[in-house]
N, C-alpha and C positions, 0 to 999 in steps of 0.2 A: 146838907141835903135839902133839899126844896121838897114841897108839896108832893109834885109828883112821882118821887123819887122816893117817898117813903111810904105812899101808897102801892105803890109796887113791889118795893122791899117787905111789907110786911108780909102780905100772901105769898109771895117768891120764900121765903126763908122758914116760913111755918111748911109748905108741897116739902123742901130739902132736909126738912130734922128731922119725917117720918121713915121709919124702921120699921119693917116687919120683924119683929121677936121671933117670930116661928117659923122664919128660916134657916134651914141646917144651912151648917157649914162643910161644905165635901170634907171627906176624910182618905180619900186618894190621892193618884197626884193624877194631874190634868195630861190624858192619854197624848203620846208622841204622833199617832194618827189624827187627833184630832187639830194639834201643831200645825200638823202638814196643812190641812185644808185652811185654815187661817194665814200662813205665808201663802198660798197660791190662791186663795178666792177672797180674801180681806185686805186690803189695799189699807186700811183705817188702822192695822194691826201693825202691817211694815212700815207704819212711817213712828212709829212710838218707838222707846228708848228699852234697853232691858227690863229696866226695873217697872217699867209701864206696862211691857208687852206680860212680865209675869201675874200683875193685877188685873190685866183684862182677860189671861186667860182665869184666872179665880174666879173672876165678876160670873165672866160666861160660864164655867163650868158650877157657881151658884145658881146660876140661874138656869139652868138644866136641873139641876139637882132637886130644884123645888114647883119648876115648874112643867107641867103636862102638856106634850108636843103629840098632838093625837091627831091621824092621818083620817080622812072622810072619804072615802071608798078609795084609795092609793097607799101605795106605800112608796117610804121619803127613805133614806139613808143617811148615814151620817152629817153628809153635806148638807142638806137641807136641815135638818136639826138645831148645826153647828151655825147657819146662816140666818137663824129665825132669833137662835140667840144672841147672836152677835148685832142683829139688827136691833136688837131691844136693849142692848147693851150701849151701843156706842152714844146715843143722846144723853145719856143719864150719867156715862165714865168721868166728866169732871165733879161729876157731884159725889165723892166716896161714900157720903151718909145716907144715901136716899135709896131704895128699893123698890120695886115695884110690890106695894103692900095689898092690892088687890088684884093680883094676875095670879092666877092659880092655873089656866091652862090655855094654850093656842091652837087651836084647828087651824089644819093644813087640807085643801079642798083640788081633787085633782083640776078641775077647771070652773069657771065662774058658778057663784050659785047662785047670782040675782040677776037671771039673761032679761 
């Protein structure tokens, strides 16, 4: 590795080993409704393999699990929930050990709040 290749690797691999400890792990199984909306609104979902497509519905349904989807004068339904997760999921999916160790919740705002 060269110079710059190990300056990068070091900060890069230190952001990937951090673990939040103090997220549960779901103890259901990942809803057949919520399935549906990920074949028909996740395109990022249908193209993974079984054994992929069953880790990323865990990843997301962790990360529902632990993190707060709270509406700002609206209200969102599953779709929107499912899609908030899933967008926070899919950058971070080849990294299995990494979590979002400082997200605790996402506002959801019915239209711009910084006109």
């Amino acid at each position: 590795m060269n110079l710059i290749t190990n300056l990068i690797y070091i900060p890069y691999k230190g952001i990937l080993k951090k673990k939040n400890n103090n997220w549960i792990n779901p103890n259901k199984l990942f809803p057949n409704k919520w399935r549906s909306i990920l074949t028909t609104k996740v395109v990022y979902y249908n193209n993974l393999d079984q054994l992929e497509k069953e880790l990323f519905e865990h990843t997301t349904f962790e990360f529902l699990w632990n993190c707060k989807i709270i509406e700002v004068d609206t209200t969102n339904d599953d779709i929107d929930k499912i899609l908030v997760a899933t967008n926070a999921i899919i950058p971070i999916f080849s990294f299995p050990d990494w979590q979002y160790i400082n997200l605790v919740e996402v506002l959801i705002y019915s239209a711009a709040f910084n006109e």
